[in-house]
Jmol script that loads the backbone (N, CA, C; Angstrom):
load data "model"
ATOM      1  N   UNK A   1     -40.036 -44.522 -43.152  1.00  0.00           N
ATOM      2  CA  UNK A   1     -41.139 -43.703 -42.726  1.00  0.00           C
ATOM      3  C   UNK A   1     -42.190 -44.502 -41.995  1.00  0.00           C
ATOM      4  N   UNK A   2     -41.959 -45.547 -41.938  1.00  0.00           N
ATOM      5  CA  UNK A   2     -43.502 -46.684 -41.484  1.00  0.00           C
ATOM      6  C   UNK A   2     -42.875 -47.333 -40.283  1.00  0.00           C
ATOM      7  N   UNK A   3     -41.631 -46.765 -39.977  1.00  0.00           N
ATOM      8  CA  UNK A   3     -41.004 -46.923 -38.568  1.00  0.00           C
ATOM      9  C   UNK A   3     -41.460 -48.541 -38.060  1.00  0.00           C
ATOM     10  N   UNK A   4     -41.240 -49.746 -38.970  1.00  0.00           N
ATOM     11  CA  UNK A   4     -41.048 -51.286 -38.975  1.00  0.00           C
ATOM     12  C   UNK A   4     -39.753 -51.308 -38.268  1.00  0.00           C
ATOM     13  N   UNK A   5     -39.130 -50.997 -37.417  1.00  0.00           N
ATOM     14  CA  UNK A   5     -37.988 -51.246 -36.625  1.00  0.00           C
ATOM     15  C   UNK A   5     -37.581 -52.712 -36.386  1.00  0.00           C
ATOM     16  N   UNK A   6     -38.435 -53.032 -35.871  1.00  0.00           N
ATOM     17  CA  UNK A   6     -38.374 -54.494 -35.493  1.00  0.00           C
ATOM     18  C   UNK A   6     -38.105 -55.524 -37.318  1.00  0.00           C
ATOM     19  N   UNK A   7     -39.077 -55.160 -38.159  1.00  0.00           N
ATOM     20  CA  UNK A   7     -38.660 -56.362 -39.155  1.00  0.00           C
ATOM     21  C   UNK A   7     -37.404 -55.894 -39.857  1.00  0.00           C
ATOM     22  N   UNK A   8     -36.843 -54.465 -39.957  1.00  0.00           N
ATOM     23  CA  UNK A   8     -35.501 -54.259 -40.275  1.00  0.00           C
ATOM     24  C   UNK A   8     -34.258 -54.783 -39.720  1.00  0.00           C
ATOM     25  N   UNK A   9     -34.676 -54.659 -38.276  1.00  0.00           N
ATOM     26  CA  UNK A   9     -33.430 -55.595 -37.477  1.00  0.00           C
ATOM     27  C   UNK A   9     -33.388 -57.150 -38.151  1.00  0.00           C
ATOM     28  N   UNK A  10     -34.264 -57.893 -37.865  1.00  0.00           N
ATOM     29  CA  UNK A  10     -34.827 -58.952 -38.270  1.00  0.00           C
ATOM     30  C   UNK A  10     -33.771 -59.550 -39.707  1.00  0.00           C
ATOM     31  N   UNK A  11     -34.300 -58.545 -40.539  1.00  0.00           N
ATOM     32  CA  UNK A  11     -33.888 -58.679 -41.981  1.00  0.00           C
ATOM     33  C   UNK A  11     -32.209 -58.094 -41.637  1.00  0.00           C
ATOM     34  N   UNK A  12     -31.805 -57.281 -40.681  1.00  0.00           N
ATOM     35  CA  UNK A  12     -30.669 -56.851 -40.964  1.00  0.00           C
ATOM     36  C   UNK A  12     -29.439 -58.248 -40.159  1.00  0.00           C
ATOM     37  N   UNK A  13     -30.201 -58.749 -39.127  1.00  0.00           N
ATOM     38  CA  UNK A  13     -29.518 -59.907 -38.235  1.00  0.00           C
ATOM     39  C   UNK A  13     -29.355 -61.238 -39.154  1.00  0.00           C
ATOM     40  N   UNK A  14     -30.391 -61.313 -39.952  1.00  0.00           N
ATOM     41  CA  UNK A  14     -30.606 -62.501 -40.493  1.00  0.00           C
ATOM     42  C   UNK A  14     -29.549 -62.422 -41.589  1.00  0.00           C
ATOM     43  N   UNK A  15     -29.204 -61.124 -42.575  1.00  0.00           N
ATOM     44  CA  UNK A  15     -28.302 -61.189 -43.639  1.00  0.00           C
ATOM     45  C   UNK A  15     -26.907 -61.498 -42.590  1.00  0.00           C
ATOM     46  N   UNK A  16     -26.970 -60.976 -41.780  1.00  0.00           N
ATOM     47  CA  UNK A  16     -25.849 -60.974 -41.208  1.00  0.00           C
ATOM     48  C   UNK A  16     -25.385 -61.930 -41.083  1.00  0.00           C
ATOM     49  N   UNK A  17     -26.209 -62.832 -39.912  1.00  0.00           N
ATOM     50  CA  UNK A  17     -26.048 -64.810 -39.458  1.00  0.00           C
ATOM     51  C   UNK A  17     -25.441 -65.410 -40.842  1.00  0.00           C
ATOM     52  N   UNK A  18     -26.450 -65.149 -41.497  1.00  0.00           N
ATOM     53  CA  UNK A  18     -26.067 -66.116 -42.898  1.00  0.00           C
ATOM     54  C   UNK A  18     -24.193 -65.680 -43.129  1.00  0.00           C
ATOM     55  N   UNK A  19     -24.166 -64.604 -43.911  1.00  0.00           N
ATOM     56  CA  UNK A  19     -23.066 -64.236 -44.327  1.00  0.00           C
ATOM     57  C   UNK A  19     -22.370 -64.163 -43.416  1.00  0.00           C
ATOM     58  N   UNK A  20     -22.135 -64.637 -41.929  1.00  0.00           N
ATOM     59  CA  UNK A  20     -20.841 -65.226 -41.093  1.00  0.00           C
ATOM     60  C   UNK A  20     -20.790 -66.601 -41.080  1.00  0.00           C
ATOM     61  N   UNK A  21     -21.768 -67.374 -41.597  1.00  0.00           N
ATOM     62  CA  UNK A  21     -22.165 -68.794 -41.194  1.00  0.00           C
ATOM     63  C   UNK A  21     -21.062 -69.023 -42.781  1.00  0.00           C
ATOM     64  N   UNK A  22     -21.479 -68.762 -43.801  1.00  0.00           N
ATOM     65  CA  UNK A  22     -20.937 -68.880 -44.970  1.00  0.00           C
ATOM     66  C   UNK A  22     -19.448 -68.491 -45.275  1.00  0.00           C
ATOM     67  N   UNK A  23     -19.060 -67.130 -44.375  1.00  0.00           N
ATOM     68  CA  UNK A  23     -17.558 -67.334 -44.390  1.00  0.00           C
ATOM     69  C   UNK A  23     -16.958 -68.355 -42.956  1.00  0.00           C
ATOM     70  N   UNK A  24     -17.508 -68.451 -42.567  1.00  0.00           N
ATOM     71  CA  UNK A  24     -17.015 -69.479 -41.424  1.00  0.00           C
ATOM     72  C   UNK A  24     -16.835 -71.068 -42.684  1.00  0.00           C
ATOM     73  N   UNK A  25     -17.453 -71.291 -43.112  1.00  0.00           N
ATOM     74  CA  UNK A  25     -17.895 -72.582 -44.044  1.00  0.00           C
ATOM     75  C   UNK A  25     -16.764 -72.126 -44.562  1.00  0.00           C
ATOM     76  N   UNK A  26     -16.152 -71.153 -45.330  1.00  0.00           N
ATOM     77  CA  UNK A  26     -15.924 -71.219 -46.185  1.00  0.00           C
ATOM     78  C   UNK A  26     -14.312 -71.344 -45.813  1.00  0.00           C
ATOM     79  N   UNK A  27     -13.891 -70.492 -44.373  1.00  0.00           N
ATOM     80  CA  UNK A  27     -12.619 -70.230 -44.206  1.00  0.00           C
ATOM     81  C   UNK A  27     -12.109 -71.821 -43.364  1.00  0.00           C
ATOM     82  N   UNK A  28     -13.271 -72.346 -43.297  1.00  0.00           N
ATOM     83  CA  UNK A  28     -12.581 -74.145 -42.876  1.00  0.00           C
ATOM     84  C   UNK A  28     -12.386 -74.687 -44.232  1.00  0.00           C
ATOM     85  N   UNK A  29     -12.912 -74.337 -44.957  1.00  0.00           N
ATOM     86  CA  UNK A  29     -12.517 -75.209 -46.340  1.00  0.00           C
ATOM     87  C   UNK A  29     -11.218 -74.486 -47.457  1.00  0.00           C
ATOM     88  N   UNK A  30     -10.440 -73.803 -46.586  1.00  0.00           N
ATOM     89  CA  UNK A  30      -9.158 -72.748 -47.309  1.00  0.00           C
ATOM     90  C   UNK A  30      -9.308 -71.913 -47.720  1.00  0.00           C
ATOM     91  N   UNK A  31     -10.245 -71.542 -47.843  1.00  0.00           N
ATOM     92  CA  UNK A  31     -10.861 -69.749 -48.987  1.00  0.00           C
ATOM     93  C   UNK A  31      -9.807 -69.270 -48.410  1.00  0.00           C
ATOM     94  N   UNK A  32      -9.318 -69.257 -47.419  1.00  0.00           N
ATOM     95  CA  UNK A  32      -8.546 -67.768 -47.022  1.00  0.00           C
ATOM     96  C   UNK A  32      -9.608 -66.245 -46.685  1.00  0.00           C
ATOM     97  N   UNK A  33      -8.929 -65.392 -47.829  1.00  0.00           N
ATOM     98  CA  UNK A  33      -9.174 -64.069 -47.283  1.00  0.00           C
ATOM     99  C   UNK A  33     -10.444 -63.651 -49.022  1.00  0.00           C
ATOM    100  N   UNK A  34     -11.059 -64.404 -49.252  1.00  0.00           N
ATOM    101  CA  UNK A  34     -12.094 -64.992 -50.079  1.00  0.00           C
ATOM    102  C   UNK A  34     -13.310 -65.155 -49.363  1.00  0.00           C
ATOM    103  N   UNK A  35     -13.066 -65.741 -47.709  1.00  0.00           N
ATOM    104  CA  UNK A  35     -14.449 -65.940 -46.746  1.00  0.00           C
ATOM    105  C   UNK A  35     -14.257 -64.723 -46.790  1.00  0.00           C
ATOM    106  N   UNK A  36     -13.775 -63.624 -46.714  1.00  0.00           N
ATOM    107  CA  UNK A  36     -14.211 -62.140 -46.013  1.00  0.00           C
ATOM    108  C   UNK A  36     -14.663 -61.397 -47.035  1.00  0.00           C
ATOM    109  N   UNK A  37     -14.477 -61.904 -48.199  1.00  0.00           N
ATOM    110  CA  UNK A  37     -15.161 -60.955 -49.274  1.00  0.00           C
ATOM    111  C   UNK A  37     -16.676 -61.477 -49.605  1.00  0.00           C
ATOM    112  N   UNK A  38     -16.401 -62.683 -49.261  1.00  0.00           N
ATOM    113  CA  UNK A  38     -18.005 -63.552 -49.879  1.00  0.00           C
ATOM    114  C   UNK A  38     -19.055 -63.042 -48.682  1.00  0.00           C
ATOM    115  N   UNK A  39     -18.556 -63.262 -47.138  1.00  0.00           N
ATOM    116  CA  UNK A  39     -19.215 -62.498 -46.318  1.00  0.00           C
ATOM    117  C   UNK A  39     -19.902 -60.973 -46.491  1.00  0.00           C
ATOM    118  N   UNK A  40     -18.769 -60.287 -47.031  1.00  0.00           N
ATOM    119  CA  UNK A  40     -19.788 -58.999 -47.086  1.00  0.00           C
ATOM    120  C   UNK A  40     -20.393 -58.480 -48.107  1.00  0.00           C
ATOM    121  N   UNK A  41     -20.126 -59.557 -49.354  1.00  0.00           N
ATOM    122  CA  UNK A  41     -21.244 -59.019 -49.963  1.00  0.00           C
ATOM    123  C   UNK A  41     -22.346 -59.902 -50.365  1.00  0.00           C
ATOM    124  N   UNK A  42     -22.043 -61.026 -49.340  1.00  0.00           N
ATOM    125  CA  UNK A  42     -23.646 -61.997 -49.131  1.00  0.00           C
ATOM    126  C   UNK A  42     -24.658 -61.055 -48.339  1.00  0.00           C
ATOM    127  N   UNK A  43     -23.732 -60.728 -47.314  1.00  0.00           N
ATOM    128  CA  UNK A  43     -24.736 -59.769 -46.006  1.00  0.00           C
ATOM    129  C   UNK A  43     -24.861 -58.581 -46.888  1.00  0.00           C
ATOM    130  N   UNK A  44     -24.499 -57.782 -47.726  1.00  0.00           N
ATOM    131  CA  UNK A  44     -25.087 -57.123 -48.275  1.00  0.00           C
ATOM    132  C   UNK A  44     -26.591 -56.926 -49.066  1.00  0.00           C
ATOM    133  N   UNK A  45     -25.792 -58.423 -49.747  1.00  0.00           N
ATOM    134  CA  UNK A  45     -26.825 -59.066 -50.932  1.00  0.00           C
ATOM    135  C   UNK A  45     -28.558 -59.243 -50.131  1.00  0.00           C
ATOM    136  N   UNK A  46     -28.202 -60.044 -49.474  1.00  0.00           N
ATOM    137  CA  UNK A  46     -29.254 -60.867 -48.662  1.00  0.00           C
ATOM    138  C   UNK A  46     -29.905 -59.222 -47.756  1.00  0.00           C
ATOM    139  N   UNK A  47     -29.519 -58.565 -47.892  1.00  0.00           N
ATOM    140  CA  UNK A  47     -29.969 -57.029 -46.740  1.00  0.00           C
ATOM    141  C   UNK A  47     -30.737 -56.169 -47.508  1.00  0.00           C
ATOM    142  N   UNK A  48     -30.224 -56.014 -48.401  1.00  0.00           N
ATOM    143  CA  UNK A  48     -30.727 -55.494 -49.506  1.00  0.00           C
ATOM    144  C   UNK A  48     -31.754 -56.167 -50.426  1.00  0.00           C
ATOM    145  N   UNK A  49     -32.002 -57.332 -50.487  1.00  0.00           N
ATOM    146  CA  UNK A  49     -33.146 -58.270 -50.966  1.00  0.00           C
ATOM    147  C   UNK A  49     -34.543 -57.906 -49.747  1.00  0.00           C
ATOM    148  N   UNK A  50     -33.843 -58.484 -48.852  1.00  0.00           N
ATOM    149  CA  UNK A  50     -34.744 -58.782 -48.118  1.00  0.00           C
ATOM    150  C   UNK A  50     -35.540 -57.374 -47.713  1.00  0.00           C
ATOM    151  N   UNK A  51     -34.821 -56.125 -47.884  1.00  0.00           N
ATOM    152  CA  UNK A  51     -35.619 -54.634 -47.529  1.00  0.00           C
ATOM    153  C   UNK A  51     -36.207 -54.538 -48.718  1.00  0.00           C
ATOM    154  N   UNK A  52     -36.153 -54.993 -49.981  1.00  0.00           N
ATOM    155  CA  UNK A  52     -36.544 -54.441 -50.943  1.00  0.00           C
ATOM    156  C   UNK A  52     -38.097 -55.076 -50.725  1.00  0.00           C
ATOM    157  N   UNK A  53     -37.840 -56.577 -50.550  1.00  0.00           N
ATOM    158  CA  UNK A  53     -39.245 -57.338 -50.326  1.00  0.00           C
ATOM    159  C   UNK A  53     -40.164 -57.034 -49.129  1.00  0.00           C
ATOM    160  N   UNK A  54     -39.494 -56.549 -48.346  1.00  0.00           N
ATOM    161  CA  UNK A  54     -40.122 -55.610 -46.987  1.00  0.00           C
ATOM    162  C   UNK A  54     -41.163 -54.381 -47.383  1.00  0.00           C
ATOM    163  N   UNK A  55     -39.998 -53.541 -48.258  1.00  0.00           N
ATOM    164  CA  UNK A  55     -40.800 -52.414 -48.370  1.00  0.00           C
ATOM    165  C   UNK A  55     -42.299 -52.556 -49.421  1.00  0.00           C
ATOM    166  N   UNK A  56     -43.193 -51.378 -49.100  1.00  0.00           N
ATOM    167  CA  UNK A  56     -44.103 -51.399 -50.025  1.00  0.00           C
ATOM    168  C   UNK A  56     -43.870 -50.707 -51.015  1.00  0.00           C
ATOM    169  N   UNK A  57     -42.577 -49.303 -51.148  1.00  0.00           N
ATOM    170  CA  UNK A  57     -42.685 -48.624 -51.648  1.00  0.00           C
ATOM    171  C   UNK A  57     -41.762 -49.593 -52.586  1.00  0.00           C
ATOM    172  N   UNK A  58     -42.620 -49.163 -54.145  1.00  0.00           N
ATOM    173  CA  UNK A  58     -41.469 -49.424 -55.488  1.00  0.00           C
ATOM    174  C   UNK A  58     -41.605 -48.103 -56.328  1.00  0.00           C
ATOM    175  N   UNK A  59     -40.168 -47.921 -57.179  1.00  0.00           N
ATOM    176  CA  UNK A  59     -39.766 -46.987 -57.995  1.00  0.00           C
ATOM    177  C   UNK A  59     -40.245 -47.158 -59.415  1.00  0.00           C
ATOM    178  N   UNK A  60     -40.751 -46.055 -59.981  1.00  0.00           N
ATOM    179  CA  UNK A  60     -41.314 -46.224 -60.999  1.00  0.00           C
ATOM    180  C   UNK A  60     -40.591 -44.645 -62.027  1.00  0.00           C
ATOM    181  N   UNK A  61     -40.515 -45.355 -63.317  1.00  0.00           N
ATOM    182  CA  UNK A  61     -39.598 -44.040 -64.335  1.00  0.00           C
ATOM    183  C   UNK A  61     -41.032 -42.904 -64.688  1.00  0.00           C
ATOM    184  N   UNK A  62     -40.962 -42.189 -63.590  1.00  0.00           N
ATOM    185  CA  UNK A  62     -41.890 -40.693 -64.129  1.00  0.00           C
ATOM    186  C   UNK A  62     -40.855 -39.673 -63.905  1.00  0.00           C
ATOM    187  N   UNK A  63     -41.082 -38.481 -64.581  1.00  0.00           N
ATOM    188  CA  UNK A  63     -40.156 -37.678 -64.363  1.00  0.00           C
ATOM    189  C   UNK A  63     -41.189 -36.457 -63.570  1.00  0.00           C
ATOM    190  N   UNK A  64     -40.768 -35.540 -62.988  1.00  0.00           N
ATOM    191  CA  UNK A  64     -41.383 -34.388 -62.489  1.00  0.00           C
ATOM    192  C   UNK A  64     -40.826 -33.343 -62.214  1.00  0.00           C
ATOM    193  N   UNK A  65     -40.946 -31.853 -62.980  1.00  0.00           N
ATOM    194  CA  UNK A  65     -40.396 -31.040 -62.799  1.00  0.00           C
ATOM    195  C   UNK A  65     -40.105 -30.525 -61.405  1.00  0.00           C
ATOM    196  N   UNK A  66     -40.867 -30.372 -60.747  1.00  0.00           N
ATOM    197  CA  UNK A  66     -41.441 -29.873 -59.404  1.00  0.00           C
ATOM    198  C   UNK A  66     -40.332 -30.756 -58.461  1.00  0.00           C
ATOM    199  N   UNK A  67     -40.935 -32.174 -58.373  1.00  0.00           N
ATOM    200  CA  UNK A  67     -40.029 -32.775 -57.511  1.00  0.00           C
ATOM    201  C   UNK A  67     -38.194 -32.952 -57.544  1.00  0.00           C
ATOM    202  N   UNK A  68     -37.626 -32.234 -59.214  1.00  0.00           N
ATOM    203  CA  UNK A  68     -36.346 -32.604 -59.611  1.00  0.00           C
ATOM    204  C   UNK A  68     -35.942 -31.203 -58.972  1.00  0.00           C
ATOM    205  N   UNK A  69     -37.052 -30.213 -58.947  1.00  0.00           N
ATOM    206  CA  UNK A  69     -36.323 -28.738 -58.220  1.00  0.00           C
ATOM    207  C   UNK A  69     -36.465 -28.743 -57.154  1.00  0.00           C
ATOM    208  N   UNK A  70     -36.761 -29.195 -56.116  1.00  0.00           N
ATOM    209  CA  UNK A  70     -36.946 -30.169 -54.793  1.00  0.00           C
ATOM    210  C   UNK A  70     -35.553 -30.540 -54.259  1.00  0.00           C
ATOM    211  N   UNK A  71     -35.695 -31.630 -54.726  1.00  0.00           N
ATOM    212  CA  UNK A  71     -34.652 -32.556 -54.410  1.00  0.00           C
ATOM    213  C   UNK A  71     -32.471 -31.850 -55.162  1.00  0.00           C
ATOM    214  N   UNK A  72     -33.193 -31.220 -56.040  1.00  0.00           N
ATOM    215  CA  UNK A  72     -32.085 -30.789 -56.828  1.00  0.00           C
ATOM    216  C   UNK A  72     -31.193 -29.152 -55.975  1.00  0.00           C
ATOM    217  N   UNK A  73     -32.350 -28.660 -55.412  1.00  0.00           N
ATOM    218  CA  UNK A  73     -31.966 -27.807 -54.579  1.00  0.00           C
ATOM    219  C   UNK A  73     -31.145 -27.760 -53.127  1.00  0.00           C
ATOM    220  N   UNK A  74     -31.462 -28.810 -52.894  1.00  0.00           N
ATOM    221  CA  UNK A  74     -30.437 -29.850 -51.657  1.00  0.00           C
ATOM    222  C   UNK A  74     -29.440 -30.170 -52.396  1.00  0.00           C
ATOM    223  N   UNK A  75     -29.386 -31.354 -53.173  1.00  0.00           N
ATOM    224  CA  UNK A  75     -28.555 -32.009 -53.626  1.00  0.00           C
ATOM    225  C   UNK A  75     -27.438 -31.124 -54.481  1.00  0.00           C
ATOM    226  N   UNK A  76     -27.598 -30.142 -54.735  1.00  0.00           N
ATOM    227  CA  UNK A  76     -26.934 -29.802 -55.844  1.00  0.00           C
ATOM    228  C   UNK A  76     -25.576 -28.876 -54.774  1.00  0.00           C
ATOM    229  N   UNK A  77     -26.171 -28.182 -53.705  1.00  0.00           N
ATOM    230  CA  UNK A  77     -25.513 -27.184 -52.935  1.00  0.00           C
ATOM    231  C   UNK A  77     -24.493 -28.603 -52.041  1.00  0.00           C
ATOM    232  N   UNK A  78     -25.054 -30.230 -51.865  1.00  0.00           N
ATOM    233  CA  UNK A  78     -24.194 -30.817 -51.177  1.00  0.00           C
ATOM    234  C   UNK A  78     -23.279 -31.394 -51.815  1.00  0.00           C
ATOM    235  N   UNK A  79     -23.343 -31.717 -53.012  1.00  0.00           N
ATOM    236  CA  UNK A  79     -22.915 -32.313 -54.406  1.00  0.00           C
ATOM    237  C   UNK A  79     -21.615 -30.972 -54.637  1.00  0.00           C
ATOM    238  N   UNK A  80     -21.529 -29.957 -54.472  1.00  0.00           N
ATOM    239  CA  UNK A  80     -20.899 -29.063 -55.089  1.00  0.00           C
ATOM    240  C   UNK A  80     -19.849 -28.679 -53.492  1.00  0.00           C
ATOM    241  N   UNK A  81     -20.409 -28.656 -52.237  1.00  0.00           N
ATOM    242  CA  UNK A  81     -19.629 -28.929 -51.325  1.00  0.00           C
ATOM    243  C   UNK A  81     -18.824 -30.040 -51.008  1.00  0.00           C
ATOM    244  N   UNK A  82     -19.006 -31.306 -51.359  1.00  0.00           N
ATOM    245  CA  UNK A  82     -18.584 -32.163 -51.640  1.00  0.00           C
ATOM    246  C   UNK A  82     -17.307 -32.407 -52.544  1.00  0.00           C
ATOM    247  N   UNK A  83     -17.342 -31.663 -53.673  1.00  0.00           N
ATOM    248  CA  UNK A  83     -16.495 -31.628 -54.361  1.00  0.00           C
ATOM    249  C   UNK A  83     -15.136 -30.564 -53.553  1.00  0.00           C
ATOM    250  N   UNK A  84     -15.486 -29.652 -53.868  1.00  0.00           N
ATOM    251  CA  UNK A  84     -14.573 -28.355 -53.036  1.00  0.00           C
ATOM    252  C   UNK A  84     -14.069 -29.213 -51.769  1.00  0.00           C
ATOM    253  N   UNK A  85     -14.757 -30.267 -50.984  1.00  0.00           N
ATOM    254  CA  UNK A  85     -14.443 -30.282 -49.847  1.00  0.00           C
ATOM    255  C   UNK A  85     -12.654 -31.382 -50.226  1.00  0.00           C
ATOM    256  N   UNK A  86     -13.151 -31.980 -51.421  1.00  0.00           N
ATOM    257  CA  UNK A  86     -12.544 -33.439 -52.074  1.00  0.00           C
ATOM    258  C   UNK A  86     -11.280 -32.866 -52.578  1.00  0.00           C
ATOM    259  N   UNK A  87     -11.804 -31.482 -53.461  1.00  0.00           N
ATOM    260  CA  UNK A  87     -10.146 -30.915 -53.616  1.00  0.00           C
ATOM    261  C   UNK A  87      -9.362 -30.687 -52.583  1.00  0.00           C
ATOM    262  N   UNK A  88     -10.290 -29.652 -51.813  1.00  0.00           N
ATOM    263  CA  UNK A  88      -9.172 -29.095 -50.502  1.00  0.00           C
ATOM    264  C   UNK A  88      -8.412 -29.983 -49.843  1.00  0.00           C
ATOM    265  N   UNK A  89      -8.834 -31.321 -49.569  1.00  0.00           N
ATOM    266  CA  UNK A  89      -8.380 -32.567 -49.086  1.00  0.00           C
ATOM    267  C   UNK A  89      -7.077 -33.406 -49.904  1.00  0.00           C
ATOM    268  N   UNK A  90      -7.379 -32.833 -51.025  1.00  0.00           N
ATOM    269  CA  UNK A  90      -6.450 -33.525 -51.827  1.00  0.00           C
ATOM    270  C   UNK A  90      -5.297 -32.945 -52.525  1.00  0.00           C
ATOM    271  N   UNK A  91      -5.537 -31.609 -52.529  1.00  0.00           N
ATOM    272  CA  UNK A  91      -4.786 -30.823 -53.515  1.00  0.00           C
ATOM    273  C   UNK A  91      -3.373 -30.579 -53.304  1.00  0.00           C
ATOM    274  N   UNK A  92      -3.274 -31.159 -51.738  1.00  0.00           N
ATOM    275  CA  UNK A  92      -1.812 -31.056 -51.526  1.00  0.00           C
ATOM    276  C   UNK A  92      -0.750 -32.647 -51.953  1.00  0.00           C
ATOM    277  N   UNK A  93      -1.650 -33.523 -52.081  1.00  0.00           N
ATOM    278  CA  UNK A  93      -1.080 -34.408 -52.263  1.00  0.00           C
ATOM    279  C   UNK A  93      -0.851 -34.652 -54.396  1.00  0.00           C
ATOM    280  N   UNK A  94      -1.463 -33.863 -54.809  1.00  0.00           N
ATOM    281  CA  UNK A  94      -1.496 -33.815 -55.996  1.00  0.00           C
ATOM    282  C   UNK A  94      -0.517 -32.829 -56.411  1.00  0.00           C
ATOM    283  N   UNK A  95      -0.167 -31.569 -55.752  1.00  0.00           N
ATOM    284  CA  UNK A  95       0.923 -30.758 -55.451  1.00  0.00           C
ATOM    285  C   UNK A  95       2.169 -31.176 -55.412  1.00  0.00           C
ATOM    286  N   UNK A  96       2.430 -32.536 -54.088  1.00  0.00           N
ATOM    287  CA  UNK A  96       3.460 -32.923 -54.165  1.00  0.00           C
ATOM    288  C   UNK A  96       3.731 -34.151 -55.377  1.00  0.00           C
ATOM    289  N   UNK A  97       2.646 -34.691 -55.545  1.00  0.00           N
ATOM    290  CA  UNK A  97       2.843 -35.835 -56.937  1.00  0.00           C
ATOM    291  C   UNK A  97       3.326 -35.655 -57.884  1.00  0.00           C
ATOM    292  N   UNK A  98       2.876 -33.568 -58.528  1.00  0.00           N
ATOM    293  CA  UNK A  98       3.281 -33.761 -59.458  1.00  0.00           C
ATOM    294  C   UNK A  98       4.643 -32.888 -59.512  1.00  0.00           C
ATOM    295  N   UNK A  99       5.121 -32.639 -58.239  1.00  0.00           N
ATOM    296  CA  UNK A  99       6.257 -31.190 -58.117  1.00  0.00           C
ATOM    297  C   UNK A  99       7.543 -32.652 -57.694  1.00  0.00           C
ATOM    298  N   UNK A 100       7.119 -33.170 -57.088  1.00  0.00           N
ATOM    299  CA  UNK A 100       8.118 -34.178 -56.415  1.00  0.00           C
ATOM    300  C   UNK A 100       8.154 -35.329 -56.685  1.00  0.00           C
ATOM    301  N   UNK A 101       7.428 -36.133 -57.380  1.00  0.00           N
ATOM    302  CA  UNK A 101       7.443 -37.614 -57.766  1.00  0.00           C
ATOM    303  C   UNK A 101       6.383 -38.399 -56.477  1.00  0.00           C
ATOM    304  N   UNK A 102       6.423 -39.664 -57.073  1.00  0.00           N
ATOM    305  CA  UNK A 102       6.004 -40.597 -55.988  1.00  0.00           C
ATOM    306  C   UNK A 102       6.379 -40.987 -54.378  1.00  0.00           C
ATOM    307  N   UNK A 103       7.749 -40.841 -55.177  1.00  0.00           N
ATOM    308  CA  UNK A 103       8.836 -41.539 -53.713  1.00  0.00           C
ATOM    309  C   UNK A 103       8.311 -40.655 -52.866  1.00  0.00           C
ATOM    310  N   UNK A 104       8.286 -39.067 -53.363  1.00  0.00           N
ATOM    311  CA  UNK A 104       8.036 -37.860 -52.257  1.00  0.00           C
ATOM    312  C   UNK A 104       6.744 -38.174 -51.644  1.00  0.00           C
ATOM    313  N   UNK A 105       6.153 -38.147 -52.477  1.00  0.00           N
ATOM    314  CA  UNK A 105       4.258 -38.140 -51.645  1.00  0.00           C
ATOM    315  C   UNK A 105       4.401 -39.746 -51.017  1.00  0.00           C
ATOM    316  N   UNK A 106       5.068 -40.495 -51.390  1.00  0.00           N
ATOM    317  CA  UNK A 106       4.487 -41.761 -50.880  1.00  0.00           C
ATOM    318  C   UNK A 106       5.267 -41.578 -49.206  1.00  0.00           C
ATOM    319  N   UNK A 107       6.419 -40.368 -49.367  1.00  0.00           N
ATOM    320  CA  UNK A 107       6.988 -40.597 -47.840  1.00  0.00           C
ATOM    321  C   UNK A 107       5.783 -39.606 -46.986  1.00  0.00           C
TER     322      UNK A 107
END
end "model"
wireframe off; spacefill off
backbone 0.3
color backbone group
């Protein structure tokens, strides 16, 4: 909301540099396929630090009726489309899993 564009990039380039610099380090010294995991969740790590220390806003445990029927009124209608959307997507493969075996669904 405070539209800081510029120190987000900043913070988002910088997790980044690091966590390629570190699997680069890491994939000369044999890690293998170990640099690619340490990479993304350094650049995660480090992205997520660094916005947290950016922002002003911090979370605090209050509860509020008002704001849970708010937010709950969105969430609940996308939360519930979401699901329906997860069966419809899936239900055929659960169809054949359990009518035909593995071999079937896996062809």
């Amino acid at each position: 909301r405070e539209s800081r564009f510029a120190r987000v990039a900043l913070i988002e380039i910088g997790a980044t540099v690091i966590g390629l610099a570190a699997a680069v380090v890491l994939a000369l010294h044999d890690y293998g396929v170990l640099a690619l995991a340490v990479q993304a969740l350094l650049t995660a790590a480090l992205s997520s630090i660094g916005l947290a220390l950016a922002s002003t806003f911090r979370p605090q445990l209050r509860w509020s009726r008002h704001d849970f029927r708010t937010v709950a009124g969105f969430s609940g209608k996308l939360t519930l489309f979401n699901v329906v959307l997860y069966v419809s997507r899936n239900a055929d493969s659960a169809i054949i899993g359990r009518l035909l075996g593995a071999p079937a669904l896996g062809i």
